[in-house]
C-alpha positions as CSV (number, residue, x, y, z in Angstrom):
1,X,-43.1,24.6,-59.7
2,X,-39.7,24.0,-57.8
3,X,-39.4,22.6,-54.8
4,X,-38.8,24.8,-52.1
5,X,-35.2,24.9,-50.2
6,X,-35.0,22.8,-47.2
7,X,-34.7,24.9,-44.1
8,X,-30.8,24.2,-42.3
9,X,-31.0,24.5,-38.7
10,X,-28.4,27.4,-37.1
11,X,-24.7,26.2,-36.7
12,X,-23.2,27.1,-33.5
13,X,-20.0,29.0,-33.6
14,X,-16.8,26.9,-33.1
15,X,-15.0,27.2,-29.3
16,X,-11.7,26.5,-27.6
17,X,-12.6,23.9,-25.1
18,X,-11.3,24.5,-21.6
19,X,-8.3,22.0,-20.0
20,X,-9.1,19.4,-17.8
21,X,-9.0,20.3,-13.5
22,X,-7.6,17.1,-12.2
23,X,-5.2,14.2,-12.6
24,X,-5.3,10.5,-11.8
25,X,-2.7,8.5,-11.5
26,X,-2.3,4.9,-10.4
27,X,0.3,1.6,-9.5
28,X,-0.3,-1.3,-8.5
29,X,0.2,-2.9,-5.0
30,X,2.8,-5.9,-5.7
31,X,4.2,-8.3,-3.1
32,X,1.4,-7.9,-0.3
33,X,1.1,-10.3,2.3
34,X,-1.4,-12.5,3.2
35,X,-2.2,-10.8,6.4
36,X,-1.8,-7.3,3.9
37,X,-4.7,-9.1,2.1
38,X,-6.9,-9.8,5.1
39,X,-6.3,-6.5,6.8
40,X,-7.3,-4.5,3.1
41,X,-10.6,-6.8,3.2
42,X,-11.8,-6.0,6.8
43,X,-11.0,-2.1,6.4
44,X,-13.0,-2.1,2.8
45,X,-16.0,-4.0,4.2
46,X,-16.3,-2.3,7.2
47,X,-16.5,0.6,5.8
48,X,-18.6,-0.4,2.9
49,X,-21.4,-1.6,5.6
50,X,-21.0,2.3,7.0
51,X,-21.8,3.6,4.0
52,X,-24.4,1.8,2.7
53,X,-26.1,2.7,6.0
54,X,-25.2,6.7,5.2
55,X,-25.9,6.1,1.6
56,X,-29.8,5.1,2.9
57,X,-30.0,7.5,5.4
58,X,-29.6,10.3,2.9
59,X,-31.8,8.9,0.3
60,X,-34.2,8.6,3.1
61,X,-33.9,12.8,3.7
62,X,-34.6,13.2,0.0
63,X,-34.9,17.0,-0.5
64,X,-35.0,18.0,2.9
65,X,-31.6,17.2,3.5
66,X,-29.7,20.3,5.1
67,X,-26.5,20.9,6.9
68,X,-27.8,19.7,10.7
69,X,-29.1,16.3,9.1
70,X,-25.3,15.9,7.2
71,X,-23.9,16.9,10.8
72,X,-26.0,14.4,12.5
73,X,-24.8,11.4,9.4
74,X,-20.8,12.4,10.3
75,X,-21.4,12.3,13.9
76,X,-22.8,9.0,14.0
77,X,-20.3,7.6,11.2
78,X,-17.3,9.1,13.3
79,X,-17.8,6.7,16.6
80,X,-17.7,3.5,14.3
81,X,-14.8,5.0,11.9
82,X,-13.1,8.6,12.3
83,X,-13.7,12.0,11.7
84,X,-12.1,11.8,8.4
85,X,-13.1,8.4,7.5
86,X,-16.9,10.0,8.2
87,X,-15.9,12.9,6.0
88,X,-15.0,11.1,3.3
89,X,-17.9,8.6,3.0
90,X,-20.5,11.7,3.7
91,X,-18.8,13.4,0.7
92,X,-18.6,10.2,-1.5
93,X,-22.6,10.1,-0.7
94,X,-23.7,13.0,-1.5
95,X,-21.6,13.2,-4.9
96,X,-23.6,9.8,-5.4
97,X,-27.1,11.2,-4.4
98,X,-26.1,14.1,-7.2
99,X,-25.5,11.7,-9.9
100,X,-28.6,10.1,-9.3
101,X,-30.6,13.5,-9.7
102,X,-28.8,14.2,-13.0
103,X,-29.6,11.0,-14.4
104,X,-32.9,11.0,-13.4
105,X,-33.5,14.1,-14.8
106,X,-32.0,12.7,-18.2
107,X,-34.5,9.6,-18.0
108,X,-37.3,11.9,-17.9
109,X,-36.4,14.4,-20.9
110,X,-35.7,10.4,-22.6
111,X,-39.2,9.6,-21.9
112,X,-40.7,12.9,-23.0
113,X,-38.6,12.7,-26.0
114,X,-40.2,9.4,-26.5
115,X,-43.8,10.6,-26.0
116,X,-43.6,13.3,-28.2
117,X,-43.0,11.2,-31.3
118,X,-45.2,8.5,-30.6
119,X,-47.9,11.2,-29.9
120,X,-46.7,12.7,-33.5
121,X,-46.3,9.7,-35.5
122,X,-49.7,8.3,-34.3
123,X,-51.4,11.1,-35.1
124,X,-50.2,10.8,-39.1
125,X,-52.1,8.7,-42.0
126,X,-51.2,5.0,-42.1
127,X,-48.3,4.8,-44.5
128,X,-47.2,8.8,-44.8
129,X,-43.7,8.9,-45.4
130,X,-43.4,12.1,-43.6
131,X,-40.0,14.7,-43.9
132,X,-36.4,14.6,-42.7
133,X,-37.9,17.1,-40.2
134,X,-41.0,15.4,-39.1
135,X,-41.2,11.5,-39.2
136,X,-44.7,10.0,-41.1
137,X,-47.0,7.4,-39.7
138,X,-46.8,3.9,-39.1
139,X,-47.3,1.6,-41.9
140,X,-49.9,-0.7,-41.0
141,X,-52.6,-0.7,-38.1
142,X,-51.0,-4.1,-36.5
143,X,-48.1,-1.6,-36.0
144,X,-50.1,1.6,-34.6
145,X,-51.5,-0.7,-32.5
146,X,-48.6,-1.4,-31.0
147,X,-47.3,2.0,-30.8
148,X,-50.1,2.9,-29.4
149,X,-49.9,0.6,-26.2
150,X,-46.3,1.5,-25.8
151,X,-47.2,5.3,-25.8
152,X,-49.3,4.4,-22.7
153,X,-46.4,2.3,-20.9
154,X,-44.1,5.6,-21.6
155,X,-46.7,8.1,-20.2
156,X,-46.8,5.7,-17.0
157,X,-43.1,5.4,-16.3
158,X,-43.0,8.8,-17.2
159,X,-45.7,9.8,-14.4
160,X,-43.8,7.8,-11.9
161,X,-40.7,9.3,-12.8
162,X,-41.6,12.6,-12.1
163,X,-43.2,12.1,-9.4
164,X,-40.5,10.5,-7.9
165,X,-38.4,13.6,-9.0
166,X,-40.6,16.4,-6.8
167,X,-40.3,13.6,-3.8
168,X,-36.8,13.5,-4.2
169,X,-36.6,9.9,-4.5
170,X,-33.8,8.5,-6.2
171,X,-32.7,4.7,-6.8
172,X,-28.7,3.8,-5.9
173,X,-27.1,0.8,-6.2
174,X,-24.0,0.5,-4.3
175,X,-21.5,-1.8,-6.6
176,X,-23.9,-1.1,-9.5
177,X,-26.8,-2.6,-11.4
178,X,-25.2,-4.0,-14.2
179,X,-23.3,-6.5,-11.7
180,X,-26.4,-6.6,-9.9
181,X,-28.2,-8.4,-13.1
182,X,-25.2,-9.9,-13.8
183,X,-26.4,-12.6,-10.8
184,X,-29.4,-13.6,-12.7
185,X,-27.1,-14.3,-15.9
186,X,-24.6,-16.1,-14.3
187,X,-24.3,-18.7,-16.8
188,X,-24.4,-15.9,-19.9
189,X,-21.4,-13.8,-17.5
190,X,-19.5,-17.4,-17.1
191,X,-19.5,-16.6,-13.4
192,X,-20.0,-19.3,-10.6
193,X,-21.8,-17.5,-7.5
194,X,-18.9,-17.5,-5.6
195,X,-17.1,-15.3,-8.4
196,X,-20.1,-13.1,-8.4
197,X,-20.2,-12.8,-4.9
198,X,-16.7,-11.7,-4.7
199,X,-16.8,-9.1,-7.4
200,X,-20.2,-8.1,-6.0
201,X,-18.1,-7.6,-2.4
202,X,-15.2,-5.9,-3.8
203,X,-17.3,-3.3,-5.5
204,X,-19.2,-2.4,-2.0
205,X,-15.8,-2.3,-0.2
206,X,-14.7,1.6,0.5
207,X,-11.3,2.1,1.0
208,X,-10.8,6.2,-0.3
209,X,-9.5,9.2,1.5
210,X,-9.9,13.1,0.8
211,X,-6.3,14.9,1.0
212,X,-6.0,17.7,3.4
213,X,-2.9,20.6,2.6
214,X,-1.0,21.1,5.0
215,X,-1.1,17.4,6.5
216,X,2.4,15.1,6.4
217,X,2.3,14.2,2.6
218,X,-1.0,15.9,1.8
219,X,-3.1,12.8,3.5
220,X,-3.3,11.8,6.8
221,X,-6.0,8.4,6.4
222,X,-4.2,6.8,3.3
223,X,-0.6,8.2,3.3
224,X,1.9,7.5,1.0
225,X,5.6,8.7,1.5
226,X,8.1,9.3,-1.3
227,X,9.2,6.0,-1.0
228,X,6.7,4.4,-2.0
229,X,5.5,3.0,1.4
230,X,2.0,3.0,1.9
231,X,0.0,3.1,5.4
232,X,-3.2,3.1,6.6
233,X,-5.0,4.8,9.6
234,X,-7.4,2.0,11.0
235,X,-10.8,2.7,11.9
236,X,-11.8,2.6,15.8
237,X,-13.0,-1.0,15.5
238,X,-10.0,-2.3,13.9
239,X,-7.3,-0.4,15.7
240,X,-6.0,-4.3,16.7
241,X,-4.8,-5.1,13.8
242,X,-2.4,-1.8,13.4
243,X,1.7,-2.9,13.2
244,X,2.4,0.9,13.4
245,X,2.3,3.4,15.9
246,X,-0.9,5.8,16.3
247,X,-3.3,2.9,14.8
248,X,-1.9,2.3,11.4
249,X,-1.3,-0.5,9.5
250,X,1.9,-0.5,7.1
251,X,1.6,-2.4,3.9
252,X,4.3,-4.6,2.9
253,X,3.7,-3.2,-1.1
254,X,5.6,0.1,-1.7
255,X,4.5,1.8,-4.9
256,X,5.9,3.9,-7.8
257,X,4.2,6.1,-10.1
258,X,5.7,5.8,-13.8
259,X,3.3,8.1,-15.5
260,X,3.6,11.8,-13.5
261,X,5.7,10.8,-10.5
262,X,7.9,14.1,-10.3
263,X,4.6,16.0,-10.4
264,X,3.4,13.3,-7.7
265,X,6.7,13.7,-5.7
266,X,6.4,17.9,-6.1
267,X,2.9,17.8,-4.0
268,X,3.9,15.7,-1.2
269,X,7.1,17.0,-0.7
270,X,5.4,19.9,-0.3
271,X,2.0,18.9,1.5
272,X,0.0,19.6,-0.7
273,X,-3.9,17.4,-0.4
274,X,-3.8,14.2,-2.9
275,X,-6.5,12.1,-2.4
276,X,-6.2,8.6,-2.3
277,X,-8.3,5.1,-3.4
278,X,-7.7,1.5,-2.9
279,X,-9.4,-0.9,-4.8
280,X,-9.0,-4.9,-5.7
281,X,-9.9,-5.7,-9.2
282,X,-11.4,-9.4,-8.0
283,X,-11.2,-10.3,-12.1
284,X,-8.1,-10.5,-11.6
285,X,-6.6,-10.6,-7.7
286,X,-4.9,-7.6,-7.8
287,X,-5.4,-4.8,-5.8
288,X,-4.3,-1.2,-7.1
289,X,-4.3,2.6,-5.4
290,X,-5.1,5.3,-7.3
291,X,-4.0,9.0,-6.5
292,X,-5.3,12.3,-7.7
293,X,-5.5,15.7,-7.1
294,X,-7.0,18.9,-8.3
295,X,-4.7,21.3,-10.6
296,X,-5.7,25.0,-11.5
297,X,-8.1,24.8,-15.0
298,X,-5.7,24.9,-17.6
299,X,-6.2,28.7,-19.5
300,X,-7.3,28.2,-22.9
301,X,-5.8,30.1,-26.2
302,X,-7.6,32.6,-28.3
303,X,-10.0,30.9,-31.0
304,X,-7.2,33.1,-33.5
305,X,-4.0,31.7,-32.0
306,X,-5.5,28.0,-32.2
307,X,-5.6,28.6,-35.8
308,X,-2.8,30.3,-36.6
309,X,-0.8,27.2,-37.5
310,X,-3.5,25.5,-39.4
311,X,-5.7,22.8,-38.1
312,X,-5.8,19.0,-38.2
313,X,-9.7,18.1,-38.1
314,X,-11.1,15.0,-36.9
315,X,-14.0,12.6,-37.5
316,X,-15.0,10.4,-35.2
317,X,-16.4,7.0,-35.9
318,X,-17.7,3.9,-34.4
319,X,-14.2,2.2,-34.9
320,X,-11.5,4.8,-36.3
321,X,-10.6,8.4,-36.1
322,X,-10.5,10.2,-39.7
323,X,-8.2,12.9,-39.7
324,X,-6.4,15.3,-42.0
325,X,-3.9,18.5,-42.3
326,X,-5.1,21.6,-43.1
327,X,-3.5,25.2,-44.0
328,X,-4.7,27.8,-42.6
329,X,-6.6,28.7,-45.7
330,X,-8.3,25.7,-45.0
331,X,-6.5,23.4,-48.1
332,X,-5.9,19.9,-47.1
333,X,-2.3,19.1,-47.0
334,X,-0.8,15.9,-47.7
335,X,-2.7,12.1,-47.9
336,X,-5.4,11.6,-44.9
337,X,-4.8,9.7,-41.6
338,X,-7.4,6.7,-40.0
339,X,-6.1,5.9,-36.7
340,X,-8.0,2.4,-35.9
341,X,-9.5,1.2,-32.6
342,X,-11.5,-1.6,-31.1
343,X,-14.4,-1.4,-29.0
344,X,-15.4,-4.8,-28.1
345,X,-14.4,-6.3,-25.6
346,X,-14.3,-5.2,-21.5
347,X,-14.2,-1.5,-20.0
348,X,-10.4,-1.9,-19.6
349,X,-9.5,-3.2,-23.2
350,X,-11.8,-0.7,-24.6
351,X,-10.5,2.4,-22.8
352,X,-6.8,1.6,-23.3
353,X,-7.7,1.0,-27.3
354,X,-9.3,4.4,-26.9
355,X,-5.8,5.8,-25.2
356,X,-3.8,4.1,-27.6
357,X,-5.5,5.8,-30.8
358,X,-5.8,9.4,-29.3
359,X,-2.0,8.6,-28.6
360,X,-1.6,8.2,-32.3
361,X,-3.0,10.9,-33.5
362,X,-2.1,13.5,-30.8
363,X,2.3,12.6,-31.9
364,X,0.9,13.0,-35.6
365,X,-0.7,16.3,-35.0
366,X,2.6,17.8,-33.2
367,X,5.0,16.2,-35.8
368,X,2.5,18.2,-38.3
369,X,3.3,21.7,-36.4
370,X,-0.5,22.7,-35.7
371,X,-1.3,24.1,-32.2
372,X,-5.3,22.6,-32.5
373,X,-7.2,19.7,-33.3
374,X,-11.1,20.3,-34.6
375,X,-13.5,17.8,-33.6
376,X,-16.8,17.7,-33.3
377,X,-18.8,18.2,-30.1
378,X,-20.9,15.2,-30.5
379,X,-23.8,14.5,-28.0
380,X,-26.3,11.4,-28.7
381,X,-28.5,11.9,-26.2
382,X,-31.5,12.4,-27.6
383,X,-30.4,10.4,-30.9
384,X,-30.2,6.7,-29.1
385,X,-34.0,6.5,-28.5
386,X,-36.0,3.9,-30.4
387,X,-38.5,5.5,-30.6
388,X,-36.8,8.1,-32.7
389,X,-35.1,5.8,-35.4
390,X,-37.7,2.6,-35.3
391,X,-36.7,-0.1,-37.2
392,X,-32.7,1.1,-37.4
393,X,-31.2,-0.9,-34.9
394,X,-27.6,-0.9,-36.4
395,X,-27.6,3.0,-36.5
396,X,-28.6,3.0,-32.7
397,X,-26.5,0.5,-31.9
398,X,-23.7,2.4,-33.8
399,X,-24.2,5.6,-31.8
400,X,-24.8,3.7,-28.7
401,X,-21.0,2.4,-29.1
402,X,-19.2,5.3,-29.3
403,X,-17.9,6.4,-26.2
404,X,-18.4,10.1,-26.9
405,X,-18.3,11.4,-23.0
406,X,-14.9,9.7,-22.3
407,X,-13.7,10.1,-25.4
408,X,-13.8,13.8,-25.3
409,X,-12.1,13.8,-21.5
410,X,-9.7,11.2,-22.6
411,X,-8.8,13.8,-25.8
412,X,-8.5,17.0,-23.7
413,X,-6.7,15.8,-21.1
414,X,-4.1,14.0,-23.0
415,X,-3.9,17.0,-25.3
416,X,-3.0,19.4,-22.9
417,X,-0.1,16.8,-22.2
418,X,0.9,17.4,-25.8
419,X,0.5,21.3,-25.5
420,X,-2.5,21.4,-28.0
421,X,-6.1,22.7,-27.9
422,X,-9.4,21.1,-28.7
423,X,-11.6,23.4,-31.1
424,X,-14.8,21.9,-30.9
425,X,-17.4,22.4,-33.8
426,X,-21.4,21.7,-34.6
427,X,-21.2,18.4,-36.1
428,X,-24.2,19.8,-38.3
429,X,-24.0,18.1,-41.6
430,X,-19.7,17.6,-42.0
431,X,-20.4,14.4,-43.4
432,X,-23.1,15.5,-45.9
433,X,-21.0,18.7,-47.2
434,X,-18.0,17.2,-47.3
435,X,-19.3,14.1,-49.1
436,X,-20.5,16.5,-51.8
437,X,-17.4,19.0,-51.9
438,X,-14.2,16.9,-51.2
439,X,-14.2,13.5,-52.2
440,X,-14.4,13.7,-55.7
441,X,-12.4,16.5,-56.1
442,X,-9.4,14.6,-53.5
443,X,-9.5,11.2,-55.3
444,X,-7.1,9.8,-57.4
445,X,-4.8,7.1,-58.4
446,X,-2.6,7.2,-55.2
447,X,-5.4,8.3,-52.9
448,X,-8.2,7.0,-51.7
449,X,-11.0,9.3,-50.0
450,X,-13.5,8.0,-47.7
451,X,-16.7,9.9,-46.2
452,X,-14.9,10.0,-43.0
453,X,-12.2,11.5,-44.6
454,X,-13.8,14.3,-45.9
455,X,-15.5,14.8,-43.3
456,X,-12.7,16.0,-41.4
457,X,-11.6,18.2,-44.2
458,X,-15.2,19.8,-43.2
459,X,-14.6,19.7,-39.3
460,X,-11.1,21.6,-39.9
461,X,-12.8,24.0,-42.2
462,X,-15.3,24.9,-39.6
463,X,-13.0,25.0,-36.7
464,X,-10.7,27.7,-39.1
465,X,-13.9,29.6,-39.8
466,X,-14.1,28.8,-43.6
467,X,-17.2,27.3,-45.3
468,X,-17.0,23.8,-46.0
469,X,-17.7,24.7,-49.4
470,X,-14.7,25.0,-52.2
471,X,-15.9,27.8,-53.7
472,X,-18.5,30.1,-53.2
473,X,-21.0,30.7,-55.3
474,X,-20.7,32.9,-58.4
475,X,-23.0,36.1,-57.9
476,X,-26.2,35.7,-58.6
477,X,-27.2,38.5,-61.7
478,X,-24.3,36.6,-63.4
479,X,-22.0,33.6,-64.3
480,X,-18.7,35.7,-64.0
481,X,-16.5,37.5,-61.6
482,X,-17.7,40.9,-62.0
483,X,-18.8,41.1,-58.0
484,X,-15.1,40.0,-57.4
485,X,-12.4,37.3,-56.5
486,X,-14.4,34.1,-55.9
487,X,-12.7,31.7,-53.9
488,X,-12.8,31.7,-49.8
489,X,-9.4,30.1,-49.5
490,X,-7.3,33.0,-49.7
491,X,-8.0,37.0,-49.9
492,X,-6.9,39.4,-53.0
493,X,-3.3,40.8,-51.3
494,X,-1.9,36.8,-50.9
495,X,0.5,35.7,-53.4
496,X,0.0,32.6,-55.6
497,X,-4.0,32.4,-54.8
498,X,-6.1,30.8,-57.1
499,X,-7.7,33.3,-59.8
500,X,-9.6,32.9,-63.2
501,X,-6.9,32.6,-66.0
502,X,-6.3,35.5,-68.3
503,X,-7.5,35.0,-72.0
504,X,-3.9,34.9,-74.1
505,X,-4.5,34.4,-77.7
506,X,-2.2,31.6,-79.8
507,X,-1.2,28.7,-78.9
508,X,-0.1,27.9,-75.0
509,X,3.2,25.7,-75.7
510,X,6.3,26.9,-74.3
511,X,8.2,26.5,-77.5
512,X,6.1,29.4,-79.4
513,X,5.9,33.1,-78.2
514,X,2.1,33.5,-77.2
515,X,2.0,36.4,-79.7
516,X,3.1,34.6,-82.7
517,X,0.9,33.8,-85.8
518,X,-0.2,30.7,-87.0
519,X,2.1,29.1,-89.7
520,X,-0.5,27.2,-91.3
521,X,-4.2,27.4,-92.2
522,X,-6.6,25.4,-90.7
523,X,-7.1,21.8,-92.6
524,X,-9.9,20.2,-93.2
525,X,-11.3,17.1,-90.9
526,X,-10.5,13.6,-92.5
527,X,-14.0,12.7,-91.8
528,X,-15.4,15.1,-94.4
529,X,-15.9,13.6,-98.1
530,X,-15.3,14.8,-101.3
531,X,-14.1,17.6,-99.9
532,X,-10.7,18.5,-101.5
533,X,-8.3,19.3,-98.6
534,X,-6.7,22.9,-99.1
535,X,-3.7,23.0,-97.0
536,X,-1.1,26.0,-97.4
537,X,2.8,25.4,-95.7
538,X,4.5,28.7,-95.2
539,X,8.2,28.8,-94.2
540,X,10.0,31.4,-92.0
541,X,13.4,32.3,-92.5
542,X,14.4,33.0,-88.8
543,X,12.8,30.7,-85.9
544,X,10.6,31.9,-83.8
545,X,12.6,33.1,-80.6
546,X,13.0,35.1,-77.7
């Protein structure tokens, strides 16, 4: 009895995905002074200290936090800062408080997640291998035994953490908690403590101001003229130290943005809001400001004009993208493309590797002439739990290190820069399919066809609406083409399509009319014994000619 047909899970239809709503740009602050130095520490801590306080106060309201309570924060924030300095850090605290909610909400669908196979798998016979849709049991009792106590630590955190959610309490940690257990690793981080403490400092400092349209140069806290000159307005407390008129403090650094500096120079000519950020990077000593302002959401093409030009479709893996050219009948065109990256190392290094190869391949696609790029809208959320895989620690780790949220704002913003369109896909088996349909059939002497590399012959496919498949099948009541043209590349009316060869009789050379008769009977094999071979020669007077 044969097996029955694995059941494939819907596909989602492929999208445009909409432009990116802001830019950031940034310079660094060269040449400051020592007293520059000083004056950028005391204005970062201060307000740091002010909100931490505001920071606590709000996680304090939890969900009873309304618009006389946020009045009430400002107010008190304003006497030890200013208005706008108050604005600023209410805002930067309640976007924090948000965060927190969202990830909390993430932990707990983790946990459940988590719960739900443990509960499953403990539940099977010792040793069932279970399906590619439903994992087995465990394979001996040491091991269920173990599951088994974990289960219990899961349902407990997971109890706390939603109790925690209907409380509204939320956990914050102002310069984050990775530095924060970086101090108990000091020796692993090759930090002293006074290192630590710096970096700790530096990342608690608040030095960032909201723009406002219509203000001199779209800023009135941190403003920036064209330039380059950079001043600050001082809060109350600090209003001694200003070398400027009206309680600001003049840097000595002036600063100029390479990388969209007309664009830059366009909005505060013309007092427009950009918001500002100062920041030191204590790694290093330098200190940086970083400006950035909202832009209307860029207006996406039709799914039919993104494809119109063909489509270049990408694969993305742990240390490379896999890409290649396709027609808009969905043929690959020329040899594939791997552009390489590296992500070890720190944040930095790793995010300008990840610039560096989306660079790459973004010049490649517009030198090809497409207007899109396919990719695949990959989310490992709920693939990264252990809980899931077991015992495949180099698969989690390998999901785990792709970057997949920055990557894909990374891609769409830089493409817009490059006047093309993302066309995300369901990543929903690209590998498998085109594993089993294109690299064979792509292989050769002079080329060499990975996985990846079919695979983003399937992801183009996809994106232009054509099965990954080369052909379709044949119908079913019969091995022909009675029920028409079979393959999905091109329709009936295009010329030169690909159709089953007409049945000529004689031979196929070039030299001999198709029509002409043989000149000779057929012999008999050499390998045939005592056979005697009968063999007839017949000469034409005229050759055989157009």
């Amino acid at each position: 009895m044969a097996e029955p047909k694995k059941k494939l899970r819907t596909i989602e239809a492929p999208f445009v995905v909409p432009g990116p709503s802001g830019v950031a740009i940034r310079d660094r602050l060269k040449n400051l002074s020592a007293e520059d130095d000083k004056v950028l520490r005391l204005v970062g801590g201060h307000l740091g200290h002010l909100a931490s306080l505001d920071l606590k106060a709000r996680c304090a309201d939890g969900l009873d936090h309304n618009s006389d309570s946020w009045a009430v924060r400002k107010q008190g924030l304003t006497a030890g800062s200013s208005s706008r300095w108050a604005g600023a850090i209410t805002k930067a605290t309640h976007d924090q408080w948000a965060l927190s909610r969202r990830c909390q909400l993430a932990h707990i669908q983790g946990l459940e997640a988590g719960v739900r196979t443990l509960t499953h798998r403990l539940s099977q016979p010792l040793g069932d291998k279970g399906t590619k849709r439903a994992p087995g049991g465990y394979r001996s009792k040491a091991e269920w035994f173990q599951k088994s106590r974990r289960l219990h630590v899961l349902k407990h955190r997971l109890d706390v953490a939603r109790a925690e959610r209907e409380a509204g309490v939320v956990h914050v940690v102002r310069g984050g908690r990775r530095l924060l257990n970086t101090r108990h690793n000091l020796a692993a981080a090759q930090l002293t403590e006074a290192e630590w403490r710096e970096r700790w400092e530096a990342e608690r400092w608040f030095l960032a101001a909201d723009g406002e349209s219509g203000k001199r140069y779209g800023n009135e806290t941190i403003r920036v003229t064209p330039d380059g000159e950079v001043s600050i307005k001082l809060p109350a407390p600090l209003a001694h130290l200003a070398n400027a008129k009206n309680g600001r403090y003049v840097l000595a650094s002036t600063i100029a943005f390479q990388h969209r500096g007309a664009e830059w120079q366009g909005r505060i000519g013309a007092n427009r809001a950009v918001a500002y950020r100062i920041h030191l990077n204590a790694a290093k000593g330098r200190w940086y400001l970083t400006a950035s302002w909202a832009i209307p959401p860029v207006k996406t093409i039709p799914l039919e004009t993104a494809r119109a030009a063909g489509m270049v479709g990408v694969d993305t893996n742990a240390d490379h993208f896999a890409a290649y050219r396709l027609d808009v009948h969905g043929n690959p065109i020329g040899a594939p493309k791997r552009f390489f990256y590296d992500l070890t190392g720190t944040a930095d290094y790793r995010d300008a590797q990840i610039r560096h190869a989306i660079s790459r391949l973004l010049h490649w696609a517009t030198r090809c002439g497409v207007k899109a790029v396919g990719l695949e809208n990959l989310d490992f959320t709920a693939e990264k739990t252990r809980e899931k895989h077991g015992r495949k620690k180099k698969f989690r780790q390998l999901i785990s290190g792709i970057p997949t949220g920055r990557l894909k704002a990374r891609l769409v913003s830089m493409a817009a820069e490059q006047g093309l369109s993302i066309v995300a896909v369901d990543p929903a088996y690209t590998s498998m399919w085109g594993d089993e349909h294109w690299r064979k059939p792509l292989t050769s002497k002079k080329r060499e066809m990975s996985r990846h590399d079919a695979a983003g012959i399937a992801i183009g496919r996809r994106a232009l609406g054509h099965p990954i498949r080369r052909r379709t099948a044949p119908p079913p009541q019969h091995q022909s083409d009675a029920a028409g043209h079979r393959t999905a590349q091109a329709g009936p009316g295009v010329r030169e399509r690909e159709e089953t060869r007409p049945r000529i009789p004689g031979s196929r050379t070039g030299c001999v009319p198709p029509e002409a008769e043989r000149t000779r009977e057929t012999r008999t094999p050499k390998t045939v014994r005592d056979v005697r071979s009968r063999q007839v020669w017949l000469q034409e007077s005229l050759l055989l000619t157009d």
